[in-house]
VOGU-3710 file (C-alpha; in Angstrom, 3 decimals, decimal comma):
1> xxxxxxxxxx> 13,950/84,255/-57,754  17,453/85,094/-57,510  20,273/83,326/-59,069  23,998/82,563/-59,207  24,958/81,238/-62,428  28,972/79,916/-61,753  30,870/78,827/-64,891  33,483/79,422/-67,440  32,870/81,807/-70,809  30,856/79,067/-73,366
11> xxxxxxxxxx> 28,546/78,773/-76,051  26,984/76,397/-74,236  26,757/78,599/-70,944  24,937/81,137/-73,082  22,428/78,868/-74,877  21,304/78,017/-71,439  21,497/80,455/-69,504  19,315/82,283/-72,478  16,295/79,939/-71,359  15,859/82,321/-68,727
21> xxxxxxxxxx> 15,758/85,515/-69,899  11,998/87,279/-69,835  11,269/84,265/-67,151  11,060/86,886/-64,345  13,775/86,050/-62,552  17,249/88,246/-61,182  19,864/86,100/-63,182  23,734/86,854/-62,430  26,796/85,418/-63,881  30,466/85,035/-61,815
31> xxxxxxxxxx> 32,757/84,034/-64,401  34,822/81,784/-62,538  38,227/82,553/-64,950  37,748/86,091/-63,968  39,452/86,707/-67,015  36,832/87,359/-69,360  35,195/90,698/-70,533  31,506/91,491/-70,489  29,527/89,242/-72,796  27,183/90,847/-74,974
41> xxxxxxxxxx> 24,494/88,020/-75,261  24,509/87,882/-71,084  23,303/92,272/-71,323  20,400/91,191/-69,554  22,558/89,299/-66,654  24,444/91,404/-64,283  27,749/89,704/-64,470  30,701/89,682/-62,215  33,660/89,290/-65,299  37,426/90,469/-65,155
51> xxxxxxxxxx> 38,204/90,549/-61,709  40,875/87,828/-60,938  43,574/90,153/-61,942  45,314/92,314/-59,119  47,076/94,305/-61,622  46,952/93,940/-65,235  50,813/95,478/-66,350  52,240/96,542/-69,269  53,416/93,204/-71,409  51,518/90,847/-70,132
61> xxxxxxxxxx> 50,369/88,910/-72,796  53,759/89,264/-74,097  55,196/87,780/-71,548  52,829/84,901/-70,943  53,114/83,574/-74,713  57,186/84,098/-74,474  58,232/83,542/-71,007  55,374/81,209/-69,557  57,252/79,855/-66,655  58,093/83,451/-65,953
71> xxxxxxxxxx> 54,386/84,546/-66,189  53,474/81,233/-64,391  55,405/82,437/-60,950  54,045/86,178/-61,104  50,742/85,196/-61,027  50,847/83,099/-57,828  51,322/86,774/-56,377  49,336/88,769/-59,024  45,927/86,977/-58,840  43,170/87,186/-56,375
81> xxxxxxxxxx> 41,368/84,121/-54,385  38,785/82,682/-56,358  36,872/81,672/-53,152  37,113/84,817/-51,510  35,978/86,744/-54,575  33,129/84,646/-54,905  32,020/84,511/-51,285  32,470/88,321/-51,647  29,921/88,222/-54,249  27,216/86,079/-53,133
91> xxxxxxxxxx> 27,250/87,947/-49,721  26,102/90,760/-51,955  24,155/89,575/-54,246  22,457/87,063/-51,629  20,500/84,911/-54,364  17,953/82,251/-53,908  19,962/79,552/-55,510  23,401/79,010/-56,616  23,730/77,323/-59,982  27,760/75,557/-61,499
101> xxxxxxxxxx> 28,585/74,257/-64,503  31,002/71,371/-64,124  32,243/70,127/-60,881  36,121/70,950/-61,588  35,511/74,174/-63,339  32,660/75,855/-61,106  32,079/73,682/-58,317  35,578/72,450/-56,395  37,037/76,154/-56,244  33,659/77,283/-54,292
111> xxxxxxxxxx> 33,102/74,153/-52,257  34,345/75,980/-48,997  32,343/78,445/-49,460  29,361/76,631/-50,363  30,218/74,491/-47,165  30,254/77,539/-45,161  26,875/78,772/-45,946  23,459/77,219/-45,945  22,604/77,924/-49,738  20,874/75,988/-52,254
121> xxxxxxxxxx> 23,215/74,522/-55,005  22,473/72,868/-58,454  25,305/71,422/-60,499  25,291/71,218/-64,017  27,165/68,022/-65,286  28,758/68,745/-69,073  29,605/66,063/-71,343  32,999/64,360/-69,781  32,814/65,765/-66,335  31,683/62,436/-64,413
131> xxxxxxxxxx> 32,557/59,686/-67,147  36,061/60,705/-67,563  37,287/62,649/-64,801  36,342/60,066/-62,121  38,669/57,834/-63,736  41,440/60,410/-62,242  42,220/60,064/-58,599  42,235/64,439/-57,972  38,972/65,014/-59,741  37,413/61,769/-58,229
141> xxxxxxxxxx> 38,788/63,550/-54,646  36,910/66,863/-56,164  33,310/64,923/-57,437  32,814/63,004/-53,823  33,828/66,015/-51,577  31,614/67,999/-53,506  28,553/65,436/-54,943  26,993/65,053/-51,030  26,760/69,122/-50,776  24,739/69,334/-54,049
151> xxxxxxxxxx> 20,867/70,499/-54,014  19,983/69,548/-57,508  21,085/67,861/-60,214  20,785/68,534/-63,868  22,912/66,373/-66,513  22,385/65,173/-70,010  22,288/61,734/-69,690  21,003/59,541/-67,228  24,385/57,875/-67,418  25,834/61,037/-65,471
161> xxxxxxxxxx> 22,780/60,507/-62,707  23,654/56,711/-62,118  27,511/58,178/-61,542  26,609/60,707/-59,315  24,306/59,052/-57,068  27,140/56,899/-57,108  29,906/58,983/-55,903  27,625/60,915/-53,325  24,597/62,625/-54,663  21,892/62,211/-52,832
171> xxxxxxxxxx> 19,799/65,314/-53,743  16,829/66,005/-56,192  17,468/65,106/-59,809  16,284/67,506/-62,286  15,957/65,669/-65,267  18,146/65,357/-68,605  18,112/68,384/-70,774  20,902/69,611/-73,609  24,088/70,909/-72,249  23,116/74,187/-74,482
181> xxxxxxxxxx> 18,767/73,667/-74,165  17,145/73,126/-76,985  17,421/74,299/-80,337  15,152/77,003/-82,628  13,980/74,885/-85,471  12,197/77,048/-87,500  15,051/78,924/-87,486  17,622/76,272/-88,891  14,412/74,960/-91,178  15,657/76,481/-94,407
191> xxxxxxxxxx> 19,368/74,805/-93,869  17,937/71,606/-94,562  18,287/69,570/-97,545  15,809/66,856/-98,779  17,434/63,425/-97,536  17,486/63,154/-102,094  19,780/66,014/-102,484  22,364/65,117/-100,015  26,011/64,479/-100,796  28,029/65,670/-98,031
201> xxxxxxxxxx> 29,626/62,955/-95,640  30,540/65,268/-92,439  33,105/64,339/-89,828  33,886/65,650/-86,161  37,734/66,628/-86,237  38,452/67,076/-82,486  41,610/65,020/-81,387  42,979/65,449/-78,315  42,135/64,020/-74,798  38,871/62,739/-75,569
211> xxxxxxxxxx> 38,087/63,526/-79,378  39,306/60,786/-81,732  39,067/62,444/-85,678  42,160/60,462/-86,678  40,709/57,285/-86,187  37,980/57,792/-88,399  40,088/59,982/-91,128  42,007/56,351/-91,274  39,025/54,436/-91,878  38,153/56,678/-94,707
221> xxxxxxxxxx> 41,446/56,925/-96,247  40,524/52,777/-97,753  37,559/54,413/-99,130  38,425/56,770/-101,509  36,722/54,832/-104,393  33,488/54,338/-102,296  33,204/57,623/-101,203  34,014/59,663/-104,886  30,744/60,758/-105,425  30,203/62,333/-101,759
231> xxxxxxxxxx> 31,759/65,978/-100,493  33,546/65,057/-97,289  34,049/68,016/-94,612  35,942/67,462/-91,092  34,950/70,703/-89,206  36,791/71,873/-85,539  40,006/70,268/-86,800  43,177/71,094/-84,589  46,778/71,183/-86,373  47,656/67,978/-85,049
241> xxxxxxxxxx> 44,596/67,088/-87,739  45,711/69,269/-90,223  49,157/67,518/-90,527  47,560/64,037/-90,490  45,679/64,398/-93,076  49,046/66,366/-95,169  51,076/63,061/-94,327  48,491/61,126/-95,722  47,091/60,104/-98,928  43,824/62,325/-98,284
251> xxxxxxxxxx> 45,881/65,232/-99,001  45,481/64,178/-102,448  41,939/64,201/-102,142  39,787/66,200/-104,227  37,035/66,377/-102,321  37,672/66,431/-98,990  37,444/70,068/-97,157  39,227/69,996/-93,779  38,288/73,213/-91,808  39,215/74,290/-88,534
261> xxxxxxxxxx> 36,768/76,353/-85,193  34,144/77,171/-87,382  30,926/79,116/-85,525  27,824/77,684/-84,522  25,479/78,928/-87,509  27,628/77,688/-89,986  28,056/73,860/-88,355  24,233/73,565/-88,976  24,578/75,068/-92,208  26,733/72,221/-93,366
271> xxxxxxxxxx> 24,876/69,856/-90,634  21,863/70,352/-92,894  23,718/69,408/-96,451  25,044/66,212/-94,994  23,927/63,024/-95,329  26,218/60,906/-92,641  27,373/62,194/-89,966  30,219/60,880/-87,643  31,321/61,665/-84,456  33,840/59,815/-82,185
281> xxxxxxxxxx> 35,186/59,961/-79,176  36,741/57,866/-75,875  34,501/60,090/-73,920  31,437/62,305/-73,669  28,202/62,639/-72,503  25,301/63,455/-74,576  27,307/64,984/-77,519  26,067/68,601/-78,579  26,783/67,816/-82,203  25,172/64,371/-82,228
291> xxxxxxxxxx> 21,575/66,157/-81,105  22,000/69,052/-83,857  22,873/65,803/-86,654  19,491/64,730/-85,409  17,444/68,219/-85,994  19,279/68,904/-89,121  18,162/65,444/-90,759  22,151/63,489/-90,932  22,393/60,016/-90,445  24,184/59,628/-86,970
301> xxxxxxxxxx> 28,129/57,241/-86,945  28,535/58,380/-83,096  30,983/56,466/-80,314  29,261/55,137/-77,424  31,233/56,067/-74,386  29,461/54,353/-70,909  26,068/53,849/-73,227  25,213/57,687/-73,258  24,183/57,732/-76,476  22,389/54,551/-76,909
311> xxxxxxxxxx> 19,880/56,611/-74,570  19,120/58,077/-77,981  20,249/56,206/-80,920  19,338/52,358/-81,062  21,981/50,813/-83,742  20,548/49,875/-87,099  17,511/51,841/-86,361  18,019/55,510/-86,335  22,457/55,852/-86,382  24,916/53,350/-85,884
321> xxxxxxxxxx> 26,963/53,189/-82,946  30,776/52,572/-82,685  31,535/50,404/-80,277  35,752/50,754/-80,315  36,662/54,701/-80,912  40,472/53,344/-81,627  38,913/50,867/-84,083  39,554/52,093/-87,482  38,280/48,522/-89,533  35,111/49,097/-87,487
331> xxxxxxxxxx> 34,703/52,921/-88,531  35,278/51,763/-91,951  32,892/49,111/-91,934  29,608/51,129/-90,471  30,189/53,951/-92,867  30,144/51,442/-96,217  27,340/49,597/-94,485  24,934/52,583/-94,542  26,139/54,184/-97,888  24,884/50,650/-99,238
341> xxxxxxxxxx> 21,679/50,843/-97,520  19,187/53,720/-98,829  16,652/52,161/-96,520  18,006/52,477/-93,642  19,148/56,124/-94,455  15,690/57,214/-95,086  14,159/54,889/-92,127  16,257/56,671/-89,593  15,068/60,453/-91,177  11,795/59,944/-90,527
351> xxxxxxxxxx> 12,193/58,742/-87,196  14,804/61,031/-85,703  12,155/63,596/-87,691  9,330/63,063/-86,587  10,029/61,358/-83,384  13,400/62,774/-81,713  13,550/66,574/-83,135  10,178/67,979/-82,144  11,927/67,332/-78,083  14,500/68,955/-79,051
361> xxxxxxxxxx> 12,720/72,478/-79,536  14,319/75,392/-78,016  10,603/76,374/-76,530  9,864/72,722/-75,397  13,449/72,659/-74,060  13,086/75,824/-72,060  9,278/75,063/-70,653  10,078/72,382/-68,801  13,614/73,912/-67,543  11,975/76,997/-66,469
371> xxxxxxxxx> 9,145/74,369/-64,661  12,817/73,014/-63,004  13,454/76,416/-61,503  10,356/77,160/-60,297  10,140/74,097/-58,467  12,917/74,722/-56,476  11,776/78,723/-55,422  8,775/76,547/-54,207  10,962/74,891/-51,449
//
C-alpha cells in the first residue's frame, strides 16, 4: 500500500511513522512547513522537504530575526501555495491513503484538495488539537469543515473520539494508540532504578499556552524542608521558567537542577531515577511524558484536562490527579500526601508495572497499528 504521511518535522512524527518501516508498504512524507531538510531517520521514506521557498536569497535569516515585519511582507510573494504543492504531489505519487497529523497543521491547508479528489484520509489527533483548539472560533471553523471529509480516525484518547464525532466525524475509528507508538523497553530497562534507590522528584517545566511549570514550582517553593532529602529536576524549561525560579527563593536551592530542551534518551534517563513525577497542564491529550513516567517506574502528579488521563490513572491508585492546574495549595498538597505514603508509592509500581507498561511496548504498539493499516488497503 501506498501512503501520504502529511505533517510538520517531530519526534513524535518519526516514532510513528517508524512503525512502518520493513511493513511492506511505499511510505512518503510531505513536510507541510516545506522548510525543513531531509531527515535522516525518514532514509527509508521518500520525502517531499524544502520546497515552500521560491527563492532562498542572500540574508535571509538575517533579515527574518532583525527585520521580521520586513521578512513577514516578502514572503507573501516569495513562498509557494501549500495546496498546490501538495496536490502537485499526490497527483504523482498517487498513494492508496493519505495520512495528517493535526487538523490545523496538516489537515485545513489540504482540505481543498482533499475535497477535490476522491482519496482516502486518516487524521491523526495530537495532544491539544480537539480539546483546546475547539474552544477558538477559527480552528473550530477548521475541525467541522474538515472532521465530515475524514476516512479514519486515530487519537490518543477516547476523549478526542467523543469530540470528533461531535464536531462531524462520522468515519471509522481506529483505536487509541501513543502520539509517538509505543516504546522499546528492553531498551530503556537498564535506566531504571529500584523504586528503594530513588531520590529524584522530577517536574515538567513547559509554560506557555497550555503548559503550567510555574504553578507547581510555587507549590514546591513551601516545601523546601519536606523535600531536603530528594534531588528535584524541572526538564524542557523555557526562560520565562528560568527567571521564575531566579526571582524566587528556589534559586537558593541546593538541590534543585532546572534544565532546559533536553533530548529524548536523556528524559528517560532521569525518568528512570525519579521517584514522583509531575506534569501539569490546562490542556493535553494523552501526555507523551505521563506514558514514559509509567514505563520508567515514577509515581505519576499529572493534570486532568477533559478526563484524558483518568483513562489511565485512577487517583489514589496508580498517580494522583490534579484537578485545578492554576491551583498551587492543591499541587502542594498531593505531592506531601504521597511522599508520606510509601504504600501507595510502591502499590502504584507494581501496577503501572506489571499492568500498564507491558501495552505500552513498541512491538505491541506497532502490531496492532500495522493491523490498522492493513485494514484499510482491505477496503
Amino acid at each position: 500500500m501506498k501512503i501520504l504521511m502529511v505533517s510538520i518535522p517531530t519526534l513524535h512524527f518519526f516514532r510513528w511513522a517508524d512503525q512502518l518501516k520493513y511493513a511492506g508498504h511505499e511510505v512518503f512524507w510531505f513536510d507541510i512547513t516545506g522548510m525543513s531538510a531531509p531527515v535522516e531517520k525518514l532514509n527509508w521514506v521518500e520525502q517531499k522537504v524544502n520546497w515552500k521557498l521560491k527563492y532562498n536569497y542572500p540574508g535571509r535569516i538575517f533579515l527574518k530575526k532583525r527585520f521580521p515585519k520586513v521578512y513577514n511582507f516578502i514572503q507573501k510573494f516569495n513562498e509557494k501555495n501549500t495546496a498546490s504543492e501538495f496536490e502537485n504531489y499526490l497527483n504523482k505519487v498517487k498513494p492508496d491513503v493519505v495520512h495528517s497529523f493535526a487538523i490545523y497543521l496538516s489537515c485545513a491547508p489540504i482540505l481543498e484538495v482533499m475535497t477535490k479528489y476522491n482519496q482516502k484520509w486518516i487524521y491523526s489527533s495530537w495532544g491539544s488539537d480537539l480539546y483546546y483548539f475547539q474552544n477558538k472560533s477559527q480552528y473550530l471553523n477548521d475541525i467541522k469543515r474538515v472532521l465530515p471529509r475524514i476516512n479514519y480516525l486515530f487519537t490518543d484518547c477516547n476523549r478526542d473520539y467523543i469530540i470528533a464525532k461531535k464536531h462531524g466525524f462520522s468515519g471509522d475509528f481506529l483505536g487509541v494508540f501513543p502520539g509517538g507508538g509505543g516504546f522499546n523497553l528492553q531498551h530503556v530497562k537498564s535506566f531504571c532504578l529500584p523504586i528503594e534507590k530513588r531520590k529524584t522528584i522530577l517536574i515538567k517545566g513547559f509554560q506557555g499556552r497550555s503548559g503550567r511549570a510555574i504553578t507547581v514550582l510555587k507549590a514546591i517553593n513551601n516545601l523546601q524542608k519536606q523535600l531536603q532529602a530528594y534531588k528535584i529536576i524541572v526538564f524542557g524549561a523555557p526562560n520565562e521558567v528560568f527567571q521564575f525560579v531566579q526571582n524566587s527563593a528556589l534559586k537558593d536551592w541546593e538541590n534543585l537542577e532546572v534544565l532546559g530542551r533536553i533530548n529524548h534518551e536523556k528524559v528517560l534517563e532521569i525518568m528512570g531515577e525519579a521517584l514522583v513525577y509531575v506534569g501539569n497542564s490546562n490542556s493535553d491529550g494523552m501526555p507523551n511524558t505521563l506514558l514514559e513516567a509509567i514505563i520508567m517506574g515514577a509515581f505519576p502528579i499529572q493534570s486532568n484536562p477533559g478526563n484524558a488521563t483518568s483513562e489511565l490513572i485512577t487517583h489514589n491508585k496508580n498517580g494522583l490527579l490534579i484537578n485545578n492546574c492554576e491551583n498551587e495549595v492543591e499541587i502542594e498538597a498531593l505531592i506531601t500526601s504521597v511522599l508520606r505514603n510509601t504504600d501507595l508509592l510502591e502499590e502504584a509500581y507494581q501496577f503501572n508495572q506489571n499492568n500498564l507498561k507491558p501495552n505500552l511496548d513498541r512491538e505491541v504498539i506497532k502490531r496492532k497499528v500495522l493491523e490498522k493499516y492493513a485494514s484499510i488497503g482491505k477496503q
